[in-house]
C-alpha positions as CSV (number, residue, x, y, z in Angstrom):
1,X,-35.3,-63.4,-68.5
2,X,-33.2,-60.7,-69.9
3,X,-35.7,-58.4,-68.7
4,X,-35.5,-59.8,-64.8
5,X,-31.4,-59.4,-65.1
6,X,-32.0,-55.6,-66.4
7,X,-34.4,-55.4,-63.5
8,X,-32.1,-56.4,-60.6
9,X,-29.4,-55.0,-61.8
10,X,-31.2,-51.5,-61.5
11,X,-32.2,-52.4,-58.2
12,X,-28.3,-53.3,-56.9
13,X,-27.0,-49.8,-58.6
14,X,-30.0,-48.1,-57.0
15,X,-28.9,-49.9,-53.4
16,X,-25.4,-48.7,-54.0
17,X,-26.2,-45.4,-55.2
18,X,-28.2,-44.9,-51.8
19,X,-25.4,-46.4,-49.7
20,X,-22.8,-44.1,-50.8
21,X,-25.4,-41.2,-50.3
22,X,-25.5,-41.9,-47.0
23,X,-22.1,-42.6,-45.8
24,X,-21.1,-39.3,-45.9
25,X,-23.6,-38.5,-43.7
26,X,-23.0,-40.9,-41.7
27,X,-19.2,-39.5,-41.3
28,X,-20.5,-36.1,-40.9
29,X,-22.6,-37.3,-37.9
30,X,-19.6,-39.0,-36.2
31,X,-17.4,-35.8,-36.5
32,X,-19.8,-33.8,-35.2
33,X,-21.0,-35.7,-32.2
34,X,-16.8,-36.2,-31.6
35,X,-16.7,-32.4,-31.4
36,X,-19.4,-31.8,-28.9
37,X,-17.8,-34.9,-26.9
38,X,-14.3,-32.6,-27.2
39,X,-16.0,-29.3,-26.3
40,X,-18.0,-31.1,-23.4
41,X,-14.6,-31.9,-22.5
42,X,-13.1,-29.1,-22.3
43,X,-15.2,-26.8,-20.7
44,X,-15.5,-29.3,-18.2
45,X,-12.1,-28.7,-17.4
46,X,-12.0,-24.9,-18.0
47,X,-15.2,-24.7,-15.7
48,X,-12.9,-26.9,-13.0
49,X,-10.0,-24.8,-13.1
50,X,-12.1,-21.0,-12.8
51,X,-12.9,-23.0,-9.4
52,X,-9.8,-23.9,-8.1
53,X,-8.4,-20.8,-9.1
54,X,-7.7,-18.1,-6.1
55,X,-9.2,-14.9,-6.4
56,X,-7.8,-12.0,-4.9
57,X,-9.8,-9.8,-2.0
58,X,-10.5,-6.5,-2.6
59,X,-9.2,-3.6,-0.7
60,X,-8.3,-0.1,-0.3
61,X,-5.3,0.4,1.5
62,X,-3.3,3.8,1.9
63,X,0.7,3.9,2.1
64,X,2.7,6.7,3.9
65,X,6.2,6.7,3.6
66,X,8.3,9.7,6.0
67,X,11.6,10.8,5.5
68,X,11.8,12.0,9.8
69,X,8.3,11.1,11.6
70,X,8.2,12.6,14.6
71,X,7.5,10.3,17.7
72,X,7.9,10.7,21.7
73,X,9.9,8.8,23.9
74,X,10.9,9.1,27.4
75,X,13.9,11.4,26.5
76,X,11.3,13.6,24.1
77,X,10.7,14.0,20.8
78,X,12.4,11.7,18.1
79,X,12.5,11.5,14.3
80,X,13.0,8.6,12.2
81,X,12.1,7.2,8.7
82,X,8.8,5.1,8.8
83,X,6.4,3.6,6.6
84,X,2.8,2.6,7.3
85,X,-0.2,0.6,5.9
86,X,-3.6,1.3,6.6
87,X,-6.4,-0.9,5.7
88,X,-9.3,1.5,4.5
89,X,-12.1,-0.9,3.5
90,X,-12.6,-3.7,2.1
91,X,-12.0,-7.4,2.5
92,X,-10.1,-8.6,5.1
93,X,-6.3,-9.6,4.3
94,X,-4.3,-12.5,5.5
95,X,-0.7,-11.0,5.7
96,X,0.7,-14.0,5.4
97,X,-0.4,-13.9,1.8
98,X,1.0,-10.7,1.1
99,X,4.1,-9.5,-0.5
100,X,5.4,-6.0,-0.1
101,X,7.6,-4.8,-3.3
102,X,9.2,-1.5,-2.9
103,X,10.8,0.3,-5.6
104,X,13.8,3.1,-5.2
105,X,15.8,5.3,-6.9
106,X,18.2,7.1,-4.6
107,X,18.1,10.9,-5.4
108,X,21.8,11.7,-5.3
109,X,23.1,8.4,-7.2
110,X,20.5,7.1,-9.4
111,X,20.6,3.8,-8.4
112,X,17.6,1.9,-8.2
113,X,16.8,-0.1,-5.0
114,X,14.5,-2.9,-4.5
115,X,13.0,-4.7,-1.2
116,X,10.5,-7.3,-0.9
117,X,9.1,-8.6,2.4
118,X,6.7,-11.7,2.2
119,X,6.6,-14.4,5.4
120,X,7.4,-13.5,8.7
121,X,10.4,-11.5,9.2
122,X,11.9,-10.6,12.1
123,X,14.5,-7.5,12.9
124,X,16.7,-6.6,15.7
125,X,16.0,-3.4,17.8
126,X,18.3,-0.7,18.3
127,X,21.5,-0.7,20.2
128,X,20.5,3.5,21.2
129,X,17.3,1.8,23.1
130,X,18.6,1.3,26.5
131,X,15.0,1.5,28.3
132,X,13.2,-1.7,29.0
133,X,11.0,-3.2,27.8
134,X,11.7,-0.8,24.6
135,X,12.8,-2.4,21.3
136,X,16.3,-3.1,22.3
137,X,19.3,-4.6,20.8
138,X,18.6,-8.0,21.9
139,X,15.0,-7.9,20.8
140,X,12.9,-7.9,18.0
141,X,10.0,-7.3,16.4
142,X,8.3,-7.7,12.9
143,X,9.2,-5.6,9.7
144,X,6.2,-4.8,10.7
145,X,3.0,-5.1,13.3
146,X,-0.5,-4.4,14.0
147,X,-1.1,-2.5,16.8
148,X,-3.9,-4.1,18.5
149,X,-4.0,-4.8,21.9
150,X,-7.4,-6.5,21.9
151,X,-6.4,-8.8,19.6
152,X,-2.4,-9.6,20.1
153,X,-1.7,-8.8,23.5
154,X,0.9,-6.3,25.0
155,X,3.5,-8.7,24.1
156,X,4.6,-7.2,20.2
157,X,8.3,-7.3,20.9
158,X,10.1,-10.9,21.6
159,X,13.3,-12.1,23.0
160,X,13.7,-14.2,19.8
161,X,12.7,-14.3,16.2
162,X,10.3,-17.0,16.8
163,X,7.2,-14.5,15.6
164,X,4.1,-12.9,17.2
165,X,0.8,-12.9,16.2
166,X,0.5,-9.3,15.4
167,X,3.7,-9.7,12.9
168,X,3.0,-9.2,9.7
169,X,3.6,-12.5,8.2
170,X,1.8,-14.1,11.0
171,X,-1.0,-16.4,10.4
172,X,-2.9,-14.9,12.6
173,X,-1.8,-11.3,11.7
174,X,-5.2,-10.5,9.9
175,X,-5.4,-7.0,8.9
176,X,-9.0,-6.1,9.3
177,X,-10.5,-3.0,8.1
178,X,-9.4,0.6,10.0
179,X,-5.8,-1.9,11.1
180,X,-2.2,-0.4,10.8
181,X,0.8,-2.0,9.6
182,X,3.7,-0.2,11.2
183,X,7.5,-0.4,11.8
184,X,8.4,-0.8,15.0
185,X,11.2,1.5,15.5
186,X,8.7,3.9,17.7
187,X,8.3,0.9,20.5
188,X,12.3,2.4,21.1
189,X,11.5,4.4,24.8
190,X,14.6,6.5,24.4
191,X,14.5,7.1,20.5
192,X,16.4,5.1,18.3
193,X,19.0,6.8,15.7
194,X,17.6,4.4,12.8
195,X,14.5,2.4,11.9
196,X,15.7,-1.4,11.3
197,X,12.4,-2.4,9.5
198,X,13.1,0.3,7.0
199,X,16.9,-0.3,6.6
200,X,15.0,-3.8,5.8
201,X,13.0,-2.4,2.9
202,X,15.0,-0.3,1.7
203,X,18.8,-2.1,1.8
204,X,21.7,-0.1,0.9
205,X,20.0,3.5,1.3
206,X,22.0,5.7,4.1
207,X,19.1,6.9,6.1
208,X,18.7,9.8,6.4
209,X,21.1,11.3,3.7
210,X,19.8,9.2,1.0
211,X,16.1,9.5,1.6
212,X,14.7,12.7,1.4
213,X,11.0,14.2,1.7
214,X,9.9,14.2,-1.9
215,X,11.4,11.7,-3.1
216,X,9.2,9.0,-4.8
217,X,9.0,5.2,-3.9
218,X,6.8,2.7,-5.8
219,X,5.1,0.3,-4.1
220,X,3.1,-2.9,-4.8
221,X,1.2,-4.7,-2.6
222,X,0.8,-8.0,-4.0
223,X,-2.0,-11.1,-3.3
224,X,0.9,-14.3,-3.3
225,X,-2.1,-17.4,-3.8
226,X,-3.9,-15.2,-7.0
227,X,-0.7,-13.6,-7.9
228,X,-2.8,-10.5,-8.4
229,X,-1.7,-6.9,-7.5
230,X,-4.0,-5.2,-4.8
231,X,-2.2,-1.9,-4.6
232,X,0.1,0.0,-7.0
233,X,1.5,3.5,-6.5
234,X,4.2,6.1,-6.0
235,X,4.4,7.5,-3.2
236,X,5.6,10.6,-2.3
237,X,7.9,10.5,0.8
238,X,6.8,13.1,3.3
């Protein structure tokens, strides 16, 4: 009898013995499978986010900046400050998902001037443009435009700021490899006496005094939707 009780007592501490063995790993099994769940998880929603996120196109783009560009009008040759883009290669930009930052320090002063140009913006021509249709007082034009006929049409300048296609800005203002952004102060038949596109992008700096050929603007070029930089440089103003 006693025997028996020794018996199945060593059989219940044997039972317990193996039960608390293996509720540990039992626990360890639970917290392991809860952190692949947690990882699954969240690289889920990493791998959903890479997607949504924008990426930036890819493109070489060259900026020239002049103090006096030469141009000729119906009166002969005129000089004005003037910036261009050029699209080199690369994938074709959407303007209207563009911002232009432009940084300045004014030789003579030493104070620093920023402009920015994103969206369609319009400017008013030039009171010293009397010829028609030339880019007169009470017309305007983009900060700036591509200069494609094929594509946009004759009609660049507009008897209101409503827009063009060829504005930069412009949802349908697509700058395509070999394209040029321009200002359009050269559309001026008699030659203006300022650029407004540049007194636009460059506020408070007295052309021409203030703006002399070697002087340095920085300029970024920047990809709104990615909020990526696609061009980043000083240029030298020639």
């Amino acid at each position: 009898m006693g025997t028996n009780i020794f018996m199945k007592r060593g059989v219940f501490w044997e039972m317990m013995r193996t039960e608390s063995a293996v509720s540990p790993v039992v626990g360890v099994m639970l917290m392991l499978a809860i952190t692949v769940m947690i990882a699954a998880i969240v690289s889920a929603a990493a791998g959903g986010l890479s997607e949504s996120e924008k990426k930036a196109p890819s493109a070489l783009l060259d900026v020239s900046i002049y103090a006096a560009k030469n141009y000729f009008g119906e009166n002969g040759d005129y000089s004005i400050p003037s910036m261009t883009i050029k699209h080199i290669s690369g994938n074709i930009l959407q303007t209207k998902d563009l911002q232009i930052i432009t940084y300045y320090r004014i030789p003579a002063t030493g104070t620093l001037v920023k402009g920015s140009l994103s969206g369609q913006v319009a400017v008013k021509g030039n009171e010293s443009c009397s010829s028609d249709p030339g880019f007169t007082a009470d017309r305007y034009c983009g900060v700036f435009f591509i200069y494609d006929e094929n594509r946009f049409g004759s009609g660049i300048i507009q008897d209101s700021a409503g827009g063009h296609a060829s504005w930069f800005g412009n949802a349908s203002a697509t700058l395509h490899p070999g394209d040029i952004l321009a200002t359009p102060a050269q559309l001026c038949r008699d030659g203006p006496t300022n650029n407004p596109s540049m007194e636009y992008l460059f506020p408070d700096v007295n052309f021409p005094g203030d703006f002399p050929a070697g002087s340095v603007v920085s300029v970024k070029i920047i990809h709104t939707p990615s909020g990526q930089i696609i061009y980043d440089k000083d240029v030298v103003i020639v």
